[in-house]
C-alpha positions as CSV (number, residue, x, y, z in Angstrom):
1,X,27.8,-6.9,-7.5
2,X,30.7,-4.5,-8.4
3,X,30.2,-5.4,-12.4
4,X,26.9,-6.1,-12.3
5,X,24.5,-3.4,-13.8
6,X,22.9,-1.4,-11.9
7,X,19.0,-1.6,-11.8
8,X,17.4,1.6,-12.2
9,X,14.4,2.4,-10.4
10,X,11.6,5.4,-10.0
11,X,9.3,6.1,-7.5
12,X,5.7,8.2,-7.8
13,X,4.6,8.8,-4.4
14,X,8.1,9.5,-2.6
15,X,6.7,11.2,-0.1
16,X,4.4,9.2,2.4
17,X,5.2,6.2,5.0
18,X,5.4,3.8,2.1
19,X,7.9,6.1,0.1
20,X,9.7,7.3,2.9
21,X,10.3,3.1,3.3
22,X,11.5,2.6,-0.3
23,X,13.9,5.5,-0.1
24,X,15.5,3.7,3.4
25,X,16.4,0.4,1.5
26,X,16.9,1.2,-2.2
27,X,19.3,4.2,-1.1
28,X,21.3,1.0,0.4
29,X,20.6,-1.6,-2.2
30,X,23.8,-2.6,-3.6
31,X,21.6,-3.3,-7.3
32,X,19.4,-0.2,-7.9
33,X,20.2,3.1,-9.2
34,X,17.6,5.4,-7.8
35,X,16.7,7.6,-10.8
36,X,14.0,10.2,-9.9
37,X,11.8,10.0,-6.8
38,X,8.8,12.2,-7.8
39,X,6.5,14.2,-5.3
40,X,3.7,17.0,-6.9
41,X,4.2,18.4,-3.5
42,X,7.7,18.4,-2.4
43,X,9.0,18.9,-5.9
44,X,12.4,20.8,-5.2
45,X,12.7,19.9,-1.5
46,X,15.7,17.9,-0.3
47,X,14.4,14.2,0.6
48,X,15.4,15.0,3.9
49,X,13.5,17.9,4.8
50,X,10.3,15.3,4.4
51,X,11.8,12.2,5.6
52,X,14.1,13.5,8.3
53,X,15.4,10.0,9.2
54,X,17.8,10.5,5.7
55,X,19.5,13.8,7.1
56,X,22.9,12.8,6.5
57,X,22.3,10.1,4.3
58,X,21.7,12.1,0.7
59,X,21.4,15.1,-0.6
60,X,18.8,14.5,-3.1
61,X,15.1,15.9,-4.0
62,X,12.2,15.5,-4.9
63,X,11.8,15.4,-8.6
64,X,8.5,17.3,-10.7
65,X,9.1,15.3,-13.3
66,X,9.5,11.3,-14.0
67,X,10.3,9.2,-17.2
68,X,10.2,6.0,-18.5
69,X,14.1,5.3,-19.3
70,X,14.1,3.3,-16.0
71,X,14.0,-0.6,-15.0
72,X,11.4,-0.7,-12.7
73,X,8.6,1.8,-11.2
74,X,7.8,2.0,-8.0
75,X,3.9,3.1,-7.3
76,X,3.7,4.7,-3.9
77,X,0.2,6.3,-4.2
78,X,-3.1,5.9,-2.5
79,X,-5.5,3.6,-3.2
80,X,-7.4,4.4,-6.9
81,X,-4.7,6.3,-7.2
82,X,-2.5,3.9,-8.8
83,X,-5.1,3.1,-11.7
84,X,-5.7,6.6,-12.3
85,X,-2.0,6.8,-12.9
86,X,-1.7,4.1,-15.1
87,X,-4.8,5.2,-17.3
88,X,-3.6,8.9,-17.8
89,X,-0.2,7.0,-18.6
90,X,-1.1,4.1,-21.0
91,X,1.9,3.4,-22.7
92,X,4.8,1.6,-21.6
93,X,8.1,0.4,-22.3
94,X,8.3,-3.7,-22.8
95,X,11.3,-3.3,-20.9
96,X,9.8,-1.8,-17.6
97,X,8.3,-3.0,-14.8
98,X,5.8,-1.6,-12.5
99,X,5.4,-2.6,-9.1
100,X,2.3,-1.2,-7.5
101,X,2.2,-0.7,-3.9
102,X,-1.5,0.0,-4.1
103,X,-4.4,-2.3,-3.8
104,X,-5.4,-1.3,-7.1
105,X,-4.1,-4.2,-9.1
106,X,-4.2,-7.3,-6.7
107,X,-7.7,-8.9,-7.2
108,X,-8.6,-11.6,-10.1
109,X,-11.9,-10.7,-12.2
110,X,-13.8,-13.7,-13.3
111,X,-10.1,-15.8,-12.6
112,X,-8.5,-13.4,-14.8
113,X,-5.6,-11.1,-13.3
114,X,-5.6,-7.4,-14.0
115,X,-4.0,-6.1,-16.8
116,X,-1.7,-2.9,-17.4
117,X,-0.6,-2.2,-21.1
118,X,-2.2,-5.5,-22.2
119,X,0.4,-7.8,-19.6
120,X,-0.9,-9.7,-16.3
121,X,-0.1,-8.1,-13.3
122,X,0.9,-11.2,-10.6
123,X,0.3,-10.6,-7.0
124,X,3.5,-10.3,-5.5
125,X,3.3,-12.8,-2.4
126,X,7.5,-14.7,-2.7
127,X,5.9,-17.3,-0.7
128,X,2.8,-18.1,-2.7
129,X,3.7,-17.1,-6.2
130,X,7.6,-16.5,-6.4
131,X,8.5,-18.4,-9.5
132,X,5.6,-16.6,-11.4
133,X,6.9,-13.5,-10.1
134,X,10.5,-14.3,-11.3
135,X,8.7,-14.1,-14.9
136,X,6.1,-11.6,-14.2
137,X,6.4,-8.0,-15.9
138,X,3.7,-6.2,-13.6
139,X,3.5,-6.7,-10.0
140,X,0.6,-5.9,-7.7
141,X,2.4,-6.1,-3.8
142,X,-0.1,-7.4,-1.3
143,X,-1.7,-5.2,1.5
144,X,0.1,-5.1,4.8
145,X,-3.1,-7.3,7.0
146,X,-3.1,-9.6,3.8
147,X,0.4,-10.8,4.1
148,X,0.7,-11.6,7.9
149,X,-2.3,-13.6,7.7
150,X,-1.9,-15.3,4.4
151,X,1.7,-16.5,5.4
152,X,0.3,-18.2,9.1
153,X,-2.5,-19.8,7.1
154,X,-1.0,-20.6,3.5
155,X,0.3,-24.3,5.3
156,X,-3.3,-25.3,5.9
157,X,-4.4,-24.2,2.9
158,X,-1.9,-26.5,0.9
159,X,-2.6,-29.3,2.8
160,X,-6.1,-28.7,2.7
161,X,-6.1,-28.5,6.2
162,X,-8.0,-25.3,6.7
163,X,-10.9,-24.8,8.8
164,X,-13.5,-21.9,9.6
165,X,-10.5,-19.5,11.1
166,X,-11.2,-16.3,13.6
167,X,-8.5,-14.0,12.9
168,X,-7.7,-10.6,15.3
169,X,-4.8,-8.6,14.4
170,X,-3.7,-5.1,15.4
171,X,-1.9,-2.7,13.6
172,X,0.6,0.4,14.0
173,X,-0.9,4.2,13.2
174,X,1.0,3.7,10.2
175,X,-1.1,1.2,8.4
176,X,-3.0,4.5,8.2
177,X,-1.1,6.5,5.9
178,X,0.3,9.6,6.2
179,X,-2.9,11.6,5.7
180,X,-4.2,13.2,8.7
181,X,-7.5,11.7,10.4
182,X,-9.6,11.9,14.3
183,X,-7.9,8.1,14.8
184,X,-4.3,8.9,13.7
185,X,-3.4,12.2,16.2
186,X,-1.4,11.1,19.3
187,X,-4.5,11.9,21.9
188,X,-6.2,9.6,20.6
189,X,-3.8,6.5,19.9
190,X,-2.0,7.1,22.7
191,X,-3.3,4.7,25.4
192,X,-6.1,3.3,23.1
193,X,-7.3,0.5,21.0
194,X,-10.1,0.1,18.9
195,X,-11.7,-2.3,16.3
196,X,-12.9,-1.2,12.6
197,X,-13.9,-2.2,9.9
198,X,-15.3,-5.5,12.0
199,X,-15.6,-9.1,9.1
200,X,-15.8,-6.0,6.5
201,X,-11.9,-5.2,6.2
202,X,-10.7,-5.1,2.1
203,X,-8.0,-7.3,2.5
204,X,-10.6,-10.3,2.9
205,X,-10.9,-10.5,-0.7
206,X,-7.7,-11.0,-1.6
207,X,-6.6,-13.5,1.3
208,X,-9.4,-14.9,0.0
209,X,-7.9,-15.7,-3.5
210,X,-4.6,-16.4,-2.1
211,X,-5.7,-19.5,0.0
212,X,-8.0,-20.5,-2.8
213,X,-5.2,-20.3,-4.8
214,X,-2.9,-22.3,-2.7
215,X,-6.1,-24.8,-1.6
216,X,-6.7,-25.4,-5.4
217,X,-10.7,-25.2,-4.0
218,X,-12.8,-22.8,-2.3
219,X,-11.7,-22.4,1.2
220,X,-13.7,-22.0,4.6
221,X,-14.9,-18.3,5.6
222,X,-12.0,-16.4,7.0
223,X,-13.6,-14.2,10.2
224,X,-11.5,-11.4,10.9
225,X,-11.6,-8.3,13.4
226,X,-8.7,-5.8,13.3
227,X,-7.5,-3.1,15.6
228,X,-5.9,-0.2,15.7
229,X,-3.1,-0.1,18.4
230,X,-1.0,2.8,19.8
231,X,2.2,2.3,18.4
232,X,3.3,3.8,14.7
233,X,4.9,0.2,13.4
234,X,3.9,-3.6,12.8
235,X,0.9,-6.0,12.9
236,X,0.4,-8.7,15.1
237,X,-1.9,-11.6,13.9
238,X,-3.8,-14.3,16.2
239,X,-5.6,-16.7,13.9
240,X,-7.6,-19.4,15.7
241,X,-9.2,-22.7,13.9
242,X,-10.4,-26.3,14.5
243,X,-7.6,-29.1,14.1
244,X,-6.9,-32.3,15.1
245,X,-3.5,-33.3,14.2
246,X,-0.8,-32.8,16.6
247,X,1.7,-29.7,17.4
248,X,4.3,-31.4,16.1
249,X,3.6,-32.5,13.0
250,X,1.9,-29.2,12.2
251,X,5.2,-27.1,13.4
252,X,7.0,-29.7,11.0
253,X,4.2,-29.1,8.1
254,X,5.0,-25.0,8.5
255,X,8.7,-25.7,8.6
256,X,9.1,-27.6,5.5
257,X,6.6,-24.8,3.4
258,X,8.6,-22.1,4.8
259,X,12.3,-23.7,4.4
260,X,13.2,-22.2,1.0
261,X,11.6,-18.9,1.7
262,X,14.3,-16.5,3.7
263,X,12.1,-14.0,5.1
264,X,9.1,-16.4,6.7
265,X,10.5,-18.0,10.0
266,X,8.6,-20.5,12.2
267,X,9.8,-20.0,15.8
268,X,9.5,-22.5,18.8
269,X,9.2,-19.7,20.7
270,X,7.1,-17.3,21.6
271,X,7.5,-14.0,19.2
272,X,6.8,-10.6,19.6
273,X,6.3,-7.3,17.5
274,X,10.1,-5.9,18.3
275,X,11.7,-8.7,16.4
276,X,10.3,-7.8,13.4
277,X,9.7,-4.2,13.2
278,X,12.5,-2.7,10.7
279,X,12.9,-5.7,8.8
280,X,11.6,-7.9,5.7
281,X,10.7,-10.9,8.1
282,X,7.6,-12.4,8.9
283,X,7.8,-14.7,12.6
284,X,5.3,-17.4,12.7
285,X,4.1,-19.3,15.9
286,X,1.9,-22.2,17.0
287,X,0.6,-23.2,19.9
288,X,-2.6,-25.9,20.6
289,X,-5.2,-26.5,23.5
290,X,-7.2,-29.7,22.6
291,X,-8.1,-29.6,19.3
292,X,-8.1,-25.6,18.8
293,X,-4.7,-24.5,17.0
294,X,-3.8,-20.7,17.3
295,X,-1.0,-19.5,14.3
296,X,0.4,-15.9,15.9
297,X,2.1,-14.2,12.6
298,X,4.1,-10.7,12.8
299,X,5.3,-8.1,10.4
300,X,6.2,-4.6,9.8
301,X,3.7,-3.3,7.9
302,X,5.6,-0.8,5.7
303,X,8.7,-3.0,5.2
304,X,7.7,-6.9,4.7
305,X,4.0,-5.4,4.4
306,X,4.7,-3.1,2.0
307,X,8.6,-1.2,0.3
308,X,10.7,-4.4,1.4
309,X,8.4,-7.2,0.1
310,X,7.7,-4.8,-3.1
311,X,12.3,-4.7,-3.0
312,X,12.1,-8.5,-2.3
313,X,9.7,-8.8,-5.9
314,X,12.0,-6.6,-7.6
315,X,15.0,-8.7,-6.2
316,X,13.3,-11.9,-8.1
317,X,12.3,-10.0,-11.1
318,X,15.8,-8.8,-11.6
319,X,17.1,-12.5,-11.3
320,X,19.1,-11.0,-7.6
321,X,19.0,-13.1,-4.6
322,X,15.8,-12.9,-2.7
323,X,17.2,-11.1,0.7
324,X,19.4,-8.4,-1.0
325,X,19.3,-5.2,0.0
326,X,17.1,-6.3,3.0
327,X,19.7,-7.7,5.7
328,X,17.5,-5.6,8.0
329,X,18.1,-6.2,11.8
330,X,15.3,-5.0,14.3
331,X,15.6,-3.4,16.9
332,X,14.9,-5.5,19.4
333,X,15.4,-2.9,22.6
């Protein structure tokens, strides 16, 4: 990519989990030029001194200031945050493209997607909606619960397949955010799990329109319980439904969905949180009693569940191959 032009990007929002993420891979993108990474609070401080992980790695800082004369922008901010934004800001170039990291932007009114500047915004799932995405000028990335259980279930939903699911997943303190609350000091994770936001969590809605989308129909009542665990990174996803087709040709239904799609394995074997945490991947894995199928999905909820899968869109947007930037090995011990 020596004579290739660079891509350049800005970030609002450098400063939490989610930022701190984006800064790890595009500072090692072989594509982007990072142009500004603005902070109202950190203006002036090295990037460092916030995100100590990058000690070493640059000497850069925050910016108080951002501009348009960029490729692509890189939302970072909390929730309502990221509309608030765009509405104080209402003018855009054609040329730039805004990828928001928020959940501001993903959910469909009356079947119509959300708008900023008068152009779609396309939810930003490769596996579901890549070649829209390729064309897209707005990208809404999907929330970190949403994507580990839309990718074990999107399958069934193609084939029609799917059935009243139960769904549990758990969750690393820093699906939280940075902001400080009772359930994210160490005292209290530490040695502890808990459910919240039981059959009520926001991401039903928009797994909802994804398998609707995928089903082409309305889809069966997705049931799902999360937890918080006591670790900082990943989610791991259990969901359980009815089915009476065999192991094998489901494992061969999941492999042949997932075999142009780099960052979506389907393993054999059993998989576990460590082999994803740190990368882009997603590890899928069935097993069957009877005629009850469990699908086990795991990610890294600020990398394939949040900055890497929002690099992965702007990887397709810029017409780059998928996985650049995003060789990301875990670490596994």
């Amino acid at each position: 990519m020596a004579n290739a032009k660079l891509i350049r990007a800005g970030i609002i929002g450098g400063a939490g989990y989610t930022g701190g993420e984006m800064l790890r891979i595009l500072l090692n993108h072989p594509g982007v030029e990072l142009t500004f990474v603005h902070s109202k609070s950190n203006a002036g401080k090295a990037l460092y001194e916030v995100h100590e992980d990058l000690l070493g790695e640059t000497e850069r800082k925050f910016d108080a200031e951002w501009h348009t004369n960029i490729d692509v922008l890189f939302l970072c901010v909390g929730h309502g945050e990221a509309k608030k934004f765009i509405a104080e800001n209402n003018k855009w170039p054609e040329s730039l493209h805004i990828i928001d990291l928020s959940q501001d932007f993903r959910l469909h009114t009356a079947h119509q997607p959300p708008l900023i500047d008068g152009q779609p915004v396309i939810y930003g799932l490769p596996e579901l909606n890549r070649e829209t995405i390729r064309s897209a000028r707005h990208i809404a990335n999907p929330g970190c619960f949403a994507t580990a259980i839309q990718l074990g279930l999107l399958p069934l939903a193609k084939a029609g397949l799917l059935q009243h699911v139960y769904t549990t997943g758990i969750t690393g303190s820093t699906g939280a955010g940075q902001s400080l609350s009772p359930t994210a000091h160490f005292s209290w994770r530490a040695n502890n799990i808990q459910a919240y936001k039981t059959l009520t969590h926001q991401h039903l809605n928009e797994i909802d329109q994804s398998l609707r989308q995928a089903a082409d129909s309305v889809i069966p009542v997705i049931n799902f319980i999360p937890w918080r665990g006591d670790f900082t990174r990943g989610i791991f996803v259990s969901s359980q439904l009815h089915c009476t087709s065999t192991l094998e040709k489901t494992l061969a239904l999941y492999e042949d969905f997932y075999k142009d799609h780099p960052f979506t394995i389907v393993s054999r074997k059993p998989i576990s949180l460590k082999q994803v945490v740190n990368t882009n991947k997603c590890l899928i894995q069935l097993e069957q009693h009877e005629d009850q199928l469990v699908i086990h999905s795991a990610i890294d909820n600020l990398t394939k569940g949040a900055s890497g899968q929002a690099v992965q869109n702007m990887n397709l947007l810029f017409g780059l191959e998928e996985t650049t930037g995003l060789h990301l090995k875990a670490n596994a011990f």
